[in-house]
C-alpha positions as CSV (number, residue, x, y, z in Angstrom):
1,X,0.0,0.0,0.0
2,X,1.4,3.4,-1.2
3,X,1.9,5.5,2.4
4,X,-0.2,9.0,2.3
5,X,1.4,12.5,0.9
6,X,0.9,13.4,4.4
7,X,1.9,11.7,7.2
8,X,-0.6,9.8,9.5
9,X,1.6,11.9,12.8
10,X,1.4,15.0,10.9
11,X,-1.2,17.6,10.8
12,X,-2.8,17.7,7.9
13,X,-2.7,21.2,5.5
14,X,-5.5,22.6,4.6
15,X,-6.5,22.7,1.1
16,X,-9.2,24.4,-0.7
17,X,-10.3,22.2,-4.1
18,X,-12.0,24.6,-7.0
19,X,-14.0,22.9,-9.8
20,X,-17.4,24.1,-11.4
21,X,-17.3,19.6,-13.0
22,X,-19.6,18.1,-9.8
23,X,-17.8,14.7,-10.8
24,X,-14.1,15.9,-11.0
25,X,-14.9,17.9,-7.5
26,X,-16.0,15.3,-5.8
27,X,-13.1,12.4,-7.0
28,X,-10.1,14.7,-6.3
29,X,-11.7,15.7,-2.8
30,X,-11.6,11.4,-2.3
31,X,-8.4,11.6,-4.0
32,X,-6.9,14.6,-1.7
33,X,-8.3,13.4,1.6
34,X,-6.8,10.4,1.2
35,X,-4.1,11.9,1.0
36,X,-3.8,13.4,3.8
37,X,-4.8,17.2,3.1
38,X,-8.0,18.6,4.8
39,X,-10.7,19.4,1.6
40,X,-12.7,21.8,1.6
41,X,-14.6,21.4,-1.7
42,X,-16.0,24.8,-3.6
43,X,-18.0,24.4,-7.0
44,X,-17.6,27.5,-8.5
45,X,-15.3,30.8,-8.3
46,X,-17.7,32.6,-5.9
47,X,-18.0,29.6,-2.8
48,X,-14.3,29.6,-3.3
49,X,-14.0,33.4,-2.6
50,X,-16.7,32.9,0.1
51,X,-14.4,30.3,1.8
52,X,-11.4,32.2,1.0
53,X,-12.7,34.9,3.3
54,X,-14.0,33.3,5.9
55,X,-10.8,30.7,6.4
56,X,-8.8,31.6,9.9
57,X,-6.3,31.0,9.7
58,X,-6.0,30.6,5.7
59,X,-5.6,27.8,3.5
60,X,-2.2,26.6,3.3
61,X,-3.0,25.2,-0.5
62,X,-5.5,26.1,-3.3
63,X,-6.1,24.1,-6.4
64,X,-8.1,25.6,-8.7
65,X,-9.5,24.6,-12.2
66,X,-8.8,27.3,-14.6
67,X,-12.0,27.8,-16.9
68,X,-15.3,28.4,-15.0
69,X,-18.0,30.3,-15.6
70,X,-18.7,33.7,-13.3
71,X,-15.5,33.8,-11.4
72,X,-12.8,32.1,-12.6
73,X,-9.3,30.4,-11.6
74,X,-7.7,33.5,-12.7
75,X,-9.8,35.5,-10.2
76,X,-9.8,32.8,-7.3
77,X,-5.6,33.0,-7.5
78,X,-5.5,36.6,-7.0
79,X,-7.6,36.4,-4.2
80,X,-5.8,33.5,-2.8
81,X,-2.3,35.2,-2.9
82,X,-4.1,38.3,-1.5
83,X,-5.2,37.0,1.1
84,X,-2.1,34.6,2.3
85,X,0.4,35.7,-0.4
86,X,2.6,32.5,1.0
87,X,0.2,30.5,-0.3
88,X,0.9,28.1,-2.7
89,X,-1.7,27.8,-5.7
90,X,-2.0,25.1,-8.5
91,X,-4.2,25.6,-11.6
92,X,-6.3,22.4,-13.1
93,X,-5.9,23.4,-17.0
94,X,-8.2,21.6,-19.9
95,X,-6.3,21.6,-23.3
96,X,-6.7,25.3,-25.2
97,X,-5.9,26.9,-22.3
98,X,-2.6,27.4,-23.2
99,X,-2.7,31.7,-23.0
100,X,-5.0,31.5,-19.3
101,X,-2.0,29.2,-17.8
102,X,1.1,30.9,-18.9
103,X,-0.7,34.3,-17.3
104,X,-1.7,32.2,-14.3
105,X,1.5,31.5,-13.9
106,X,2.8,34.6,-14.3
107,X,0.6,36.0,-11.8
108,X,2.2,33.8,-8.8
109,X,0.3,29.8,-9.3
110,X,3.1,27.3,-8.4
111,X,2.2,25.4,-11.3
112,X,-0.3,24.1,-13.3
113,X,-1.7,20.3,-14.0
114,X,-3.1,19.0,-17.1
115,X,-6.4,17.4,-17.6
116,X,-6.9,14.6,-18.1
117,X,-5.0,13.7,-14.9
118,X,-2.2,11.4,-14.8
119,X,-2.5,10.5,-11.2
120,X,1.3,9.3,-10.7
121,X,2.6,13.0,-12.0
122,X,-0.4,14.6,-9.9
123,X,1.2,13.0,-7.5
124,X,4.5,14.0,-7.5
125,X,3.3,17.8,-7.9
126,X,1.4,17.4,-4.7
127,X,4.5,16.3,-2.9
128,X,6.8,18.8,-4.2
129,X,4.2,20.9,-2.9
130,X,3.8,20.1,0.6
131,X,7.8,20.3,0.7
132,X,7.3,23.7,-0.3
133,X,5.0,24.4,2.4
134,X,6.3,23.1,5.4
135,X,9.9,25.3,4.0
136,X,7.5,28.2,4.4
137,X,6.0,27.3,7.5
138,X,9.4,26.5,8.9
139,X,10.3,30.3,7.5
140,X,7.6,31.6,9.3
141,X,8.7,30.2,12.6
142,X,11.9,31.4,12.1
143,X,10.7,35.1,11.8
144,X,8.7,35.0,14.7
145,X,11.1,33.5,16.6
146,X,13.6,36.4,15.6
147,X,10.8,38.9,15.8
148,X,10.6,37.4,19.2
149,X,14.1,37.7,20.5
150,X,14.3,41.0,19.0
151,X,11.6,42.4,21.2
152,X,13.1,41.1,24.2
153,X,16.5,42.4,23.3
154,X,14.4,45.6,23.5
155,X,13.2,45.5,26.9
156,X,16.4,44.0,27.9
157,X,18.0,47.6,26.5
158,X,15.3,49.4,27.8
159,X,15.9,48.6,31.3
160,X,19.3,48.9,31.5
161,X,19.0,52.1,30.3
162,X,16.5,52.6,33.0
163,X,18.9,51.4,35.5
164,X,21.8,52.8,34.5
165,X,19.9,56.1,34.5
166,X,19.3,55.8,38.1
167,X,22.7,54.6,38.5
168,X,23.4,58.5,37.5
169,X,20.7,60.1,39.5
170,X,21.3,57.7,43.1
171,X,24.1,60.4,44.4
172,X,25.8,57.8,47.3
173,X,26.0,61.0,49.4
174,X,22.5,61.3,49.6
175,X,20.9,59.9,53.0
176,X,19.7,56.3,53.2
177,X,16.2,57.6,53.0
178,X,16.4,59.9,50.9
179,X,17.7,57.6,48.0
180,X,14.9,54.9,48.6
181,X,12.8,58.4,48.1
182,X,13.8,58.5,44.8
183,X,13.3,54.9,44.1
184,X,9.7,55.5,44.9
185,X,9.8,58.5,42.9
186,X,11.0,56.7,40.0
187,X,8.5,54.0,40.1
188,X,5.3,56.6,40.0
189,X,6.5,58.1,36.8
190,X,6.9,54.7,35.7
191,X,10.2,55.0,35.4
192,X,10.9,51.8,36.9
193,X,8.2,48.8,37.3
194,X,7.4,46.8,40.1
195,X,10.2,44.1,39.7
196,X,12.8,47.1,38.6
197,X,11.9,49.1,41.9
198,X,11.9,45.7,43.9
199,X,15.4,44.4,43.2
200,X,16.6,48.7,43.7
201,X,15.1,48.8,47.2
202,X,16.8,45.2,48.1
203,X,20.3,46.3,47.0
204,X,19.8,49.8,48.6
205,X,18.8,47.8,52.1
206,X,21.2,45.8,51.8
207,X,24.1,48.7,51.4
208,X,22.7,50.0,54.5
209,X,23.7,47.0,56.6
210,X,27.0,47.6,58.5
């Protein structure tokens, strides 16, 4: 038995199937969940843009038959890289759509797969794709980690700027009381926070034992 695009112990991606052919639909949404990939099946250009909205987070893959009526593939890509411009899109093209899938291409689709389908090529594309995915996913974490770190590098600098402000303004000739006067002052004009003023007040007291 051939083993699942996706993984049994991986989540599966989400994966938003466009075709106005009721039969096609309904065989690659078998085909797809099968798979692996969670299907949500639209049968024209307009339920896909409904579902393209309304999908929180959105879908990690759309694949998209070119030539519908109303709203088509062309239409439903745009709006798919609008909305999650990592996304990756493929485009279902019937012969004599030659000039539709070079410009869908052009216009950011991943690639494009011929119809009839051979199943075997289908899928390799659907592999390569889910590689591609889990790079950007893997990207994305990596930002937000960064992003992450970043922001506490900030409050890191922020407070010792804080301290070593106070380091200027704590004259050690001042008093003992007057000095954890100023602590307090520097905490009401938030200056220093709670855990800031805390760990002050505990070095101050503890200068002041003999």
């Amino acid at each position: 038995m051939v083993p699942p695009i996706i993984p049994t112990h991986l989540p599966p991606q989400r994966l938003l199937l466009v075709d106005d052919d009721a039969v096609l639909l309904e065989t690659l949404q078998e085909l797809l969940t099968a798979e692996g990939f969670a299907v949500t099946a639209a049968a024209s250009g307009e339920a896909a843009g409904a579902f393209l909205e309304a999908a929180h987070p959105p879908f990690d893959l759309v694949l998209t038959d070119l030539v519908m009526p109303g709203k088509t593939g062309m239409d439903v890509l745009r709006q798919a890289l609008a909305i999650n411009p990592s996304a990756t899109v493929l485009v279902l093209s019937g012969y004599g759509t030659v000039r539709e899938a070079t410009e869908a291409m052009d216009k950011g689709a991943f690639g494009l797969v011929n119809k009839p389908l051979q199943l075997e090529a289908f899928r390799q594309t659907l592999r390569r794709i889910v590689e591609r995915t889990q790079l950007i996913r893997e990207r994305d974490q990596l930002k937000g980690r960064v992003q992450e770190l970043e922001g506490r590098i900030g409050r890191l600098e922020a407070i010792q700027g804080r301290m070593e402000m106070l380091a200027q303004r704590m004259d050690p000739r001042l008093p003992e009381t007057d000095q954890l006067q100023l602590l307090k002052a520097l905490r009401s004009r938030n200056l220093l926070d709670e855990v800031q003023f805390e760990t002050a007040r505990k070095a101050l007291l503890a200068g002041w034992q003999p």
